[in-house]
C-alpha positions in Angstrom: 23.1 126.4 74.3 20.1 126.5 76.8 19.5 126.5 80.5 17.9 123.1 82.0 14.2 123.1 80.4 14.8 127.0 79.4 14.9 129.2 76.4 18.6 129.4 74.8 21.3 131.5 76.5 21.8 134.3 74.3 23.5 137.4 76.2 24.1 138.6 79.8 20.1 139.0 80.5 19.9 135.3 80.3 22.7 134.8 82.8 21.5 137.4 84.9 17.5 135.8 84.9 19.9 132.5 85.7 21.7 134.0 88.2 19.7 135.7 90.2 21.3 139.2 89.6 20.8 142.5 87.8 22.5 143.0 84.0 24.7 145.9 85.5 25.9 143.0 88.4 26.5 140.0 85.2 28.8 142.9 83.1 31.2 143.6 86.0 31.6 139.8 86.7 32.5 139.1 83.3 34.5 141.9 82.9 36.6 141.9 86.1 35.9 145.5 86.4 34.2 147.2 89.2 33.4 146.5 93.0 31.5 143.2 93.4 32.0 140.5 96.5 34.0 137.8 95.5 30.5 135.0 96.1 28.5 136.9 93.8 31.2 137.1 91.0 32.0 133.9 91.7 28.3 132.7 91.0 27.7 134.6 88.2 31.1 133.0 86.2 30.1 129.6 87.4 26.7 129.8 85.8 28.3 131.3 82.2 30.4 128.4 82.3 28.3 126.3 82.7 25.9 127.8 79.8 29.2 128.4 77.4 28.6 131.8 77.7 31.5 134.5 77.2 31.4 138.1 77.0 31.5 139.7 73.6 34.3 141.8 74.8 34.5 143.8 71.3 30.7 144.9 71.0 31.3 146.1 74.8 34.4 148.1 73.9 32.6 149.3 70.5 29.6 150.8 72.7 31.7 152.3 75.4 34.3 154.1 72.7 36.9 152.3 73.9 39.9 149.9 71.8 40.0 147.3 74.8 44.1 148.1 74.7 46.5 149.3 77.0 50.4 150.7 75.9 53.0 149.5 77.9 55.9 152.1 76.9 59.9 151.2 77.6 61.4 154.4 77.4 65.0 154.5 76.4 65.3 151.2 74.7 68.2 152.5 72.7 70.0 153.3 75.5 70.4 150.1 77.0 66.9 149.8 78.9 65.0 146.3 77.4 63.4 143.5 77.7 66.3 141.4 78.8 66.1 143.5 82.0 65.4 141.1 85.1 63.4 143.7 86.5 61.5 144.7 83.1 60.4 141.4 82.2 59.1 140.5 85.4 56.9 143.4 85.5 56.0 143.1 81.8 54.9 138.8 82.9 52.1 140.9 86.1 51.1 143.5 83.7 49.7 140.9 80.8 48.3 138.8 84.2 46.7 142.1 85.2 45.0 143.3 82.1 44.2 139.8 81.2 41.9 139.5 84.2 40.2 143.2 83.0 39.7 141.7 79.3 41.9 144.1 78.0 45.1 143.2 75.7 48.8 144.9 75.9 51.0 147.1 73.7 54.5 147.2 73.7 56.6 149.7 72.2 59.7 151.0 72.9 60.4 154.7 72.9 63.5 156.7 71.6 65.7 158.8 73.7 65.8 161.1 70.5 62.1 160.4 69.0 60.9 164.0 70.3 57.7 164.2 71.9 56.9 160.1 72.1 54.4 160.4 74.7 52.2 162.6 73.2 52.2 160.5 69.6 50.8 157.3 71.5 48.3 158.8 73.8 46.8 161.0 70.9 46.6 157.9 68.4 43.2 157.2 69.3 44.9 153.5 69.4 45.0 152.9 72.8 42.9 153.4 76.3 45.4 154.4 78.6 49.5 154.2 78.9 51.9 152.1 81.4 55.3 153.9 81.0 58.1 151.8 82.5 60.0 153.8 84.3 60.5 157.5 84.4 64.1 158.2 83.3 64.7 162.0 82.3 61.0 162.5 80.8 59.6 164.1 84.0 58.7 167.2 81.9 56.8 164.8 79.3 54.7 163.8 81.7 54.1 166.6 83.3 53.2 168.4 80.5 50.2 165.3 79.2 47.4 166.8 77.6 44.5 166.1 79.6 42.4 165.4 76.6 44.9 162.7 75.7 44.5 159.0 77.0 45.3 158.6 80.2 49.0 157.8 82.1 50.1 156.0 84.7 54.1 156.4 85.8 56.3 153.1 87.1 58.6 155.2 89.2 59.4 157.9 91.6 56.2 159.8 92.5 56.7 163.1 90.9 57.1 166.6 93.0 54.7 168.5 91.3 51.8 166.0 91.7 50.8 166.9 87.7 51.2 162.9 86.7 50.4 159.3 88.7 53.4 157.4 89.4 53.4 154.1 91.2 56.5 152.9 93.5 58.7 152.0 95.9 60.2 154.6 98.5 63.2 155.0 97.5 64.8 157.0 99.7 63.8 154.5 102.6 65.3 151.8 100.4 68.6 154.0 100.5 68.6 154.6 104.0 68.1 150.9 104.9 71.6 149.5 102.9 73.3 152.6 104.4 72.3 151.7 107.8 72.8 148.2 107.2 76.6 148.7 105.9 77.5 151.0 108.9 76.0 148.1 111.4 78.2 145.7 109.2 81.2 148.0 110.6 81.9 149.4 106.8 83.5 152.7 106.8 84.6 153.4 103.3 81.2 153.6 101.1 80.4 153.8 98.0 77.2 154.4 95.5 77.4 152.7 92.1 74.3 154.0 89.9 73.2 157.4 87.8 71.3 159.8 89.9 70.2 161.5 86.4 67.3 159.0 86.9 64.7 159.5 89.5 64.4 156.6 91.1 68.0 156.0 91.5 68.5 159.5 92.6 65.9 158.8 95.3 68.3 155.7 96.6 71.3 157.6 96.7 69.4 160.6 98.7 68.4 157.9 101.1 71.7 156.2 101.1 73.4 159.7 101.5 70.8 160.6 104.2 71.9 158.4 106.5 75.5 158.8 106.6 77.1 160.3 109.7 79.4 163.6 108.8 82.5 162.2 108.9 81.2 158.7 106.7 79.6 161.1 104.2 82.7 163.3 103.9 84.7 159.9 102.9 82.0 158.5 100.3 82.3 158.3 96.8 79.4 158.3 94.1 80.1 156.2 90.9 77.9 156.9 88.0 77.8 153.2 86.8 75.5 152.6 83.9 72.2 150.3 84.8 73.7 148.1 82.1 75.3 144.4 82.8 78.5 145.3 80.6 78.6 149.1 81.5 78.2 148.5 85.2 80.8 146.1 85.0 83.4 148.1 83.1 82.7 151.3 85.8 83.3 148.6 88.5 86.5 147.4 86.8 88.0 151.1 85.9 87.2 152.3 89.5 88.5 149.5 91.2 91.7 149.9 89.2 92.3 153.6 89.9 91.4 153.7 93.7 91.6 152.4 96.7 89.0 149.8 97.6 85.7 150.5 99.3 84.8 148.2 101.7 80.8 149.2 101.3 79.0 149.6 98.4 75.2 150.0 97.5 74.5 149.5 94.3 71.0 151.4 92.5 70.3 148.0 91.1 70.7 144.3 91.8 71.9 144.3 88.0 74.4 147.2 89.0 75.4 145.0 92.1 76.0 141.8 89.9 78.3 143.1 87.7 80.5 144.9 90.7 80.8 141.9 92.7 82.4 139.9 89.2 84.5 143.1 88.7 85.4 143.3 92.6 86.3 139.1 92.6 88.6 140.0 89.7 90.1 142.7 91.9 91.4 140.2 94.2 88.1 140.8 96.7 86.6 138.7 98.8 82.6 139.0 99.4 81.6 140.0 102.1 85.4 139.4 103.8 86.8 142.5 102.0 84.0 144.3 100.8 80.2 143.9 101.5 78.0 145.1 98.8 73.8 146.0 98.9 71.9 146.1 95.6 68.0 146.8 94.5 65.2 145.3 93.3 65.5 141.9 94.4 65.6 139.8 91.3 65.5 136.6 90.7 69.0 136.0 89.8 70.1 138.3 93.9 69.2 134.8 95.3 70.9 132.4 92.7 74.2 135.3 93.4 77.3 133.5 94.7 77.3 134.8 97.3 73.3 135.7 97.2 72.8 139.1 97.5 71.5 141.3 100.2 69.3 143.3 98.6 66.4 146.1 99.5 62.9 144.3 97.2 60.6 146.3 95.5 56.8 144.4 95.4 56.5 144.0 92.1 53.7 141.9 91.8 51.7 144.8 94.0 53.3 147.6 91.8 51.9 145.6 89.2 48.3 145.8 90.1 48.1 149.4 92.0 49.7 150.6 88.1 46.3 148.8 86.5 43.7 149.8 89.1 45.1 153.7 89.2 45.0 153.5 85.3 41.2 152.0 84.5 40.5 154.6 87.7 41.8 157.1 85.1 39.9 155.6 82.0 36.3 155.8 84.6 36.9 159.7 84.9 38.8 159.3 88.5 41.7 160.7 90.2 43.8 158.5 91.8 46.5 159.4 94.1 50.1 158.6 93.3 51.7 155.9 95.9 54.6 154.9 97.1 55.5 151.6 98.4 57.3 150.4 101.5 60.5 148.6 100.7 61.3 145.0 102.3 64.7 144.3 103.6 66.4 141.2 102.0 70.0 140.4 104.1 71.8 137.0 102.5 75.5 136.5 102.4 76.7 139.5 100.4 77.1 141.8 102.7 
């Protein structure tokens, strides 16, 4: 194809001549990477379209050494963490939206609690040109331990003490202290936590939660290691309910979590929020369709999303970003 009464569009010098623009200027348009205004992008796509010109993405990847291919690794998958997780699959949906828009494709693997050094067997493969790892779980010292040499990681999850590795997320411990707050405002007196604080992020929520308990409220609380699970929640819920007396506040490390104790606190004999209010985290999709909808503390996902593939392609360029947490949003429906 040819421009009006021109020679034939053949590569990204004949859209830049078109255009108006250096080569350098037509490359980072096409390729959705690097810092451009959004006219001049704008222009240079609308005259590729209008020539039928696309990017040979390969030959660009081939020159630069690079695969064009980004891991996204679920840690834990055979230990109940999947793709059927509200939360998973909704950040797996922004991710392919994200690296779609940067020409690059996704990976998805699942890694074994008992696979041994996982990490280090993707990012040395050669396969890949960087690694999204879906939460932290207990792999801190995996990360922290990343060859530099190796292809480069960014963390969904609790920012990590030591600063070695990125990690991209909520505050958790803000997230905590708001539904602890909230339930003492709500006159509760008899809390409750419902999640494992083995995992980082959930640790960080009951530290918050914990936080901002008065003496005598903390004294009373009780901490229930509740699986992240639909089912294992649920049985925790059901045993504890059984076995002692009823809380009349409980936040729960995940909407998920909070689900599955509201079905096991309605078989209890409870009413929500009469007898027993109840906070969860995340804000899923299925926290509003909740009967009663649930109060909730939201994580931005769809910005979690993005600062996870800008800080990784920073990485790829040879930059350092920092790791950031995220301010969590309030959600308060008829739950509590």
């Amino acid at each position: 194809m040819s421009a009006k009464g021109g020679p034939p569009v053949r590569s990204i010098i004949d859209i830049a001549r078109l255009a108006g623009v250096s080569v350098s200027t037509v490359s980072r348009a096409l390729s959705g990477k690097g810092t451009l205004t959004r006219a001049t992008r704008d222009k240079v796509r609308a005259v590729a379209a209008e020539q039928g010109f696309h990017l040979n993405q390969s030959a660009r990847n081939l020159r630069m050494g690079r695969t064009g291919t980004i891991a996204v690794l679920l840690p834990d998958h055979d230990r109940g963490r999947s793709l059927s997780d509200p939360l998973v699959s909704t950040m797996l949906d922004l991710l392919v939206d994200a690296f779609a828009r940067r020409g690059c494709g996704l990976l998805l693997s699942g890694a074994s609690a008992t696979g041994g050094d996982w990490l280090a067997q993707w990012a040395k493969s050669g396969r890949v040109d960087g690694i999204i790892v879906i939460g932290q779980s207990d792999h801190v010292a995996l990360f922290r331990n990343q060859d530099g040499r190796a292809a480069p990681l960014v963390v969904w999850g609790e920012p990590d003490a030591e600063g070695r590795h990125i990690a991209i997320g909520v505050d958790n411990i803000a997230g905590g202290g708001m539904a602890a707050r909230h339930l003492i405002a709500k006159g509760r007196r008899h809390l409750a936590f419902f999640g494992s604080v083995t995992v980082p992020e959930f640790a960080g929520r009951y530290s918050g939660f914990a936080r901002a308990l008065p003496d005598h409220l903390w004294a009373m609380h009780q901490h229930v290691p509740a699986p992240a699970t639909p089912d294992g929640a649920y049985r925790a819920a059901r045993d504890y309910f059984a076995s002692h007396d009823h809380p009349d506040g409980i936040f729960c490390a995940t909407d998920v979590i909070a689900l599955s104790v509201m079905r096991a606190a309605r078989e209890a004999g409870m009413a929500i929020p009469r007898d027993l209010s109840i906070v969860g985290f995340d804000d899923i999709a299925l926290a509003q369709a909740a009967w009663p909808p649930l109060t909730t503390v939201r994580q931005d996902c769809a910005r979690i999303a993005e600062m996870l593939t800008e800080s990784l392609f920073a990485l790829i360029d040879g930059k350092r970003p920092p790791s950031e947490r995220l301010a969590p949003q309030w959600i308060e429906r008829q739950s509590s």
